[in-house]
TIDOVO-670762 format. One record per residue (C-alpha): residue in one letter; y, z, x. Coordinates in nm, 2 decimals. Layout:
BEGIN
PT  residu       Y       Z       X
PT       A       Y       Z       X
...
END
This chain:
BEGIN
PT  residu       Y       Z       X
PT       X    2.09    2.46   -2.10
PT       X    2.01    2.13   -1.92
PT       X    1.94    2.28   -1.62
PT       X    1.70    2.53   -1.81
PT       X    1.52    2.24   -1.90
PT       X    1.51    2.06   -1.60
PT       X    1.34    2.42   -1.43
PT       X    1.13    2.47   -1.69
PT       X    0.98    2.10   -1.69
PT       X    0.97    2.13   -1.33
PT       X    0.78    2.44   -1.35
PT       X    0.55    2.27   -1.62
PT       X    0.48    2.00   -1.44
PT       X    0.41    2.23   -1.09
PT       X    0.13    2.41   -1.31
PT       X   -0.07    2.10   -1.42
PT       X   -0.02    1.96   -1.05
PT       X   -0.20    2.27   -0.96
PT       X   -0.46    2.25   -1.25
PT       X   -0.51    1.90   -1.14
PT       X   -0.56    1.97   -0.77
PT       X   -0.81    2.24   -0.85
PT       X   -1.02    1.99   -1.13
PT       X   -1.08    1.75   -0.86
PT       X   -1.43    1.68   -0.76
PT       X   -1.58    1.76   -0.43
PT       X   -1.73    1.48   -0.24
PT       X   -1.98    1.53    0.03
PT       X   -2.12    1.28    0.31
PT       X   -2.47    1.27    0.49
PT       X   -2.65    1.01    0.71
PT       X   -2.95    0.99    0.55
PT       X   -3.16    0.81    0.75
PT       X   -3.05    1.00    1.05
PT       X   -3.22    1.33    0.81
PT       X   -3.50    1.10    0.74
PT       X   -3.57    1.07    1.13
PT       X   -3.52    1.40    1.20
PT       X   -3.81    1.50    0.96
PT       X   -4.16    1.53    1.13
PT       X   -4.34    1.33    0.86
PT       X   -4.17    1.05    1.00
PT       X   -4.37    1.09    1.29
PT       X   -4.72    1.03    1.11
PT       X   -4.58    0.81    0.84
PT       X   -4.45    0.55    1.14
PT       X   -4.76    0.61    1.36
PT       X   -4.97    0.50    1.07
PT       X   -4.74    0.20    0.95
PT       X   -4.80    0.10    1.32
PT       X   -5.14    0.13    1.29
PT       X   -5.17   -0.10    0.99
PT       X   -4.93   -0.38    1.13
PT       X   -5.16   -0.33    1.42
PT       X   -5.49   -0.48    1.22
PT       X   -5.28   -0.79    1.14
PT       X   -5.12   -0.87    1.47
PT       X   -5.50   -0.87    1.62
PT       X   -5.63   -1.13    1.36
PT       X   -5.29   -1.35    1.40
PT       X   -5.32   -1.29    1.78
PT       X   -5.73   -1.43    1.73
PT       X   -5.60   -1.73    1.53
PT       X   -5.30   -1.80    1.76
PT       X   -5.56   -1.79    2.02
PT       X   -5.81   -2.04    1.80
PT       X   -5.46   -2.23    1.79
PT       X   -5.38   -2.29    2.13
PT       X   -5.77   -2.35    2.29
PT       X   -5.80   -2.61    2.00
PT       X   -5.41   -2.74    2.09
PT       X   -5.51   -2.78    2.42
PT       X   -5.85   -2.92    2.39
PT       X   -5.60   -3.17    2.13
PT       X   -5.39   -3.28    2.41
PT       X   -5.65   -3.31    2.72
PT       X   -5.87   -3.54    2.47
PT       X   -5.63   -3.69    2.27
PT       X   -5.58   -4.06    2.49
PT       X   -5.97   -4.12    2.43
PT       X   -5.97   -4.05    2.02
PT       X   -5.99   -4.28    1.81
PT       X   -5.73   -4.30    1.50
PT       X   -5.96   -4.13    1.29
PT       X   -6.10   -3.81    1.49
PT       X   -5.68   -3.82    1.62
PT       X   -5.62   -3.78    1.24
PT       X   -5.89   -3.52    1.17
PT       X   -5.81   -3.31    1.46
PT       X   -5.43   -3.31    1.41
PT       X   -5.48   -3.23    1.07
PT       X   -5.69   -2.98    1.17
PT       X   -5.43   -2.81    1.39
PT       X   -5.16   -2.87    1.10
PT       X   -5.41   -2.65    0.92
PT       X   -5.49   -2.35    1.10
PT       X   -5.07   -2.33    1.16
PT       X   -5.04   -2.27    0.80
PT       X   -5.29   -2.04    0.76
PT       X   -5.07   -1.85    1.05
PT       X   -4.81   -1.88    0.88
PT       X   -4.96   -1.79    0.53
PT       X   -5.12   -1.49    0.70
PT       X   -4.85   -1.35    0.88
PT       X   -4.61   -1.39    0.56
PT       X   -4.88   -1.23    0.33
PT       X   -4.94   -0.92    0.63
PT       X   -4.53   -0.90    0.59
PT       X   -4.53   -0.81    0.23
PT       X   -4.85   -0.54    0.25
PT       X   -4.69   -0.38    0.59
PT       X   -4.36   -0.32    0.37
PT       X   -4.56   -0.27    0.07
PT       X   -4.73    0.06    0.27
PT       X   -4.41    0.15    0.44
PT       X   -4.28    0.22    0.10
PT       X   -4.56    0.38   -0.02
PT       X   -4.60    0.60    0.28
PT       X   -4.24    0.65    0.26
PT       X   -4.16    0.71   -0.09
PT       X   -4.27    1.12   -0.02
PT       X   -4.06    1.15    0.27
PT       X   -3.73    1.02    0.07
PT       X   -3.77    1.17   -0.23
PT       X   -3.80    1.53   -0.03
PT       X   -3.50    1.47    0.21
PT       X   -3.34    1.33   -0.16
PT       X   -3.46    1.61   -0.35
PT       X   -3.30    1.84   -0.06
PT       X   -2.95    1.68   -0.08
PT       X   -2.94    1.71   -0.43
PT       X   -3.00    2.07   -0.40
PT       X   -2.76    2.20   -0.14
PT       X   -2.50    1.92   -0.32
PT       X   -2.56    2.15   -0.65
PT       X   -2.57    2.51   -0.45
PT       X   -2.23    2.41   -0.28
PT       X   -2.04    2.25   -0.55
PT       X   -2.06    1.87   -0.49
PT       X   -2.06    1.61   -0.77
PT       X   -2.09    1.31   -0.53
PT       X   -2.26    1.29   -0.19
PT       X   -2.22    0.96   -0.01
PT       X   -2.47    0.84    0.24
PT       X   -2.28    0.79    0.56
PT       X   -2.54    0.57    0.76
PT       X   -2.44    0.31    0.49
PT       X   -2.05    0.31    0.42
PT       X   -1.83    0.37    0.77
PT       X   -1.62    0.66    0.68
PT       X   -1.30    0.65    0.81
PT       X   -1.18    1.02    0.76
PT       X   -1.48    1.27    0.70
PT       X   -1.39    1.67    0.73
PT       X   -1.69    1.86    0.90
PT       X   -1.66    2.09    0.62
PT       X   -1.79    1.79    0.37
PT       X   -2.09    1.74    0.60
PT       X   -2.39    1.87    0.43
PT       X   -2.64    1.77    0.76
PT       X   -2.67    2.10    0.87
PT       X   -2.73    2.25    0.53
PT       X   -2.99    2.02    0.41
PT       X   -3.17    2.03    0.79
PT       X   -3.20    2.44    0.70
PT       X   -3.26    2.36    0.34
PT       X   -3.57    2.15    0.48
PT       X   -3.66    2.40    0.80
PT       X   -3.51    2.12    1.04
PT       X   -3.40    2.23    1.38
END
């Protein structure tokens, strides 16, 4: 009778192993910005991120150039100043370096502030994508590989390939 018991709990316990097993939620992986780069919008969107950062490194490169003639004339002239024009023209200098410095902080923020903004499409396609071929093939999680280092990662659980057809990537 013991032993009965002891096969039949075994048994038991063999079935909701098995339930268990099958429950278990499939996770998927992706590098995502290796997708995003693959995508030929990322082409135009960078070439006109360039473009814009491109408007604000000429006017820093024209007041870096303002900066160093007036620098220079500064130093050639600066034994026959007097205190006063020596204060005015060092402040002067002290000036026009922190409206650099202003300027290329404020061109900072609106280059990223367009990079998003051009960007924001792209991602929520290739996102949009991923969440689709996770749902057609069963996944409940999908981890983005280009962030995390995964140490043991079956091909089988890469959904690259499927999202790049999914998209109409090569």
């Amino acid at each position: 009778m013991k032993k009965l018991f002891k096969v039949a709990l075994v048994a038991v316990g063999l079935l909701f192993a098995g339930s268990f097993a099958n429950a278990q939620t499939k996770i998927g992986h992706i590098n995502f910005n290796q997708l995003i780069d693959l995508m030929p919008e990322t082409k135009t969107v960078t070439a006109s991120i360039q473009a814009y950062q491109k408007t604000f490194i000429d006017q820093l490169t024209t007041m870096n150039n303002e900066y160093q003639t007036k620098g220079q004339d500064y130093q050639s002239k600066r034994a026959s100043m007097t205190d006063a024009v020596r204060a005015v023209k060092e402040s002067e200098l002290q000036d026009i370096q922190k409206r650099m410095n202003d300027y290329q902080n404020n061109a900072q923020q609106q280059v990223d502030a367009k990079r998003q903004e051009l960007g924001k499409p792209l991602i929520d396609k290739a996102t949009q994508a991923v969440q689709t071929v996770a749902k057609e093939k069963g996944y409940a999680y999908v981890l983005d590989s280009s962030q995390i280092t995964l140490l043991v990662s079956p091909d089988a659980d890469d959904l690259m390939a499927a999202v790049k057809l999914k998209l109409g990537l090569k």
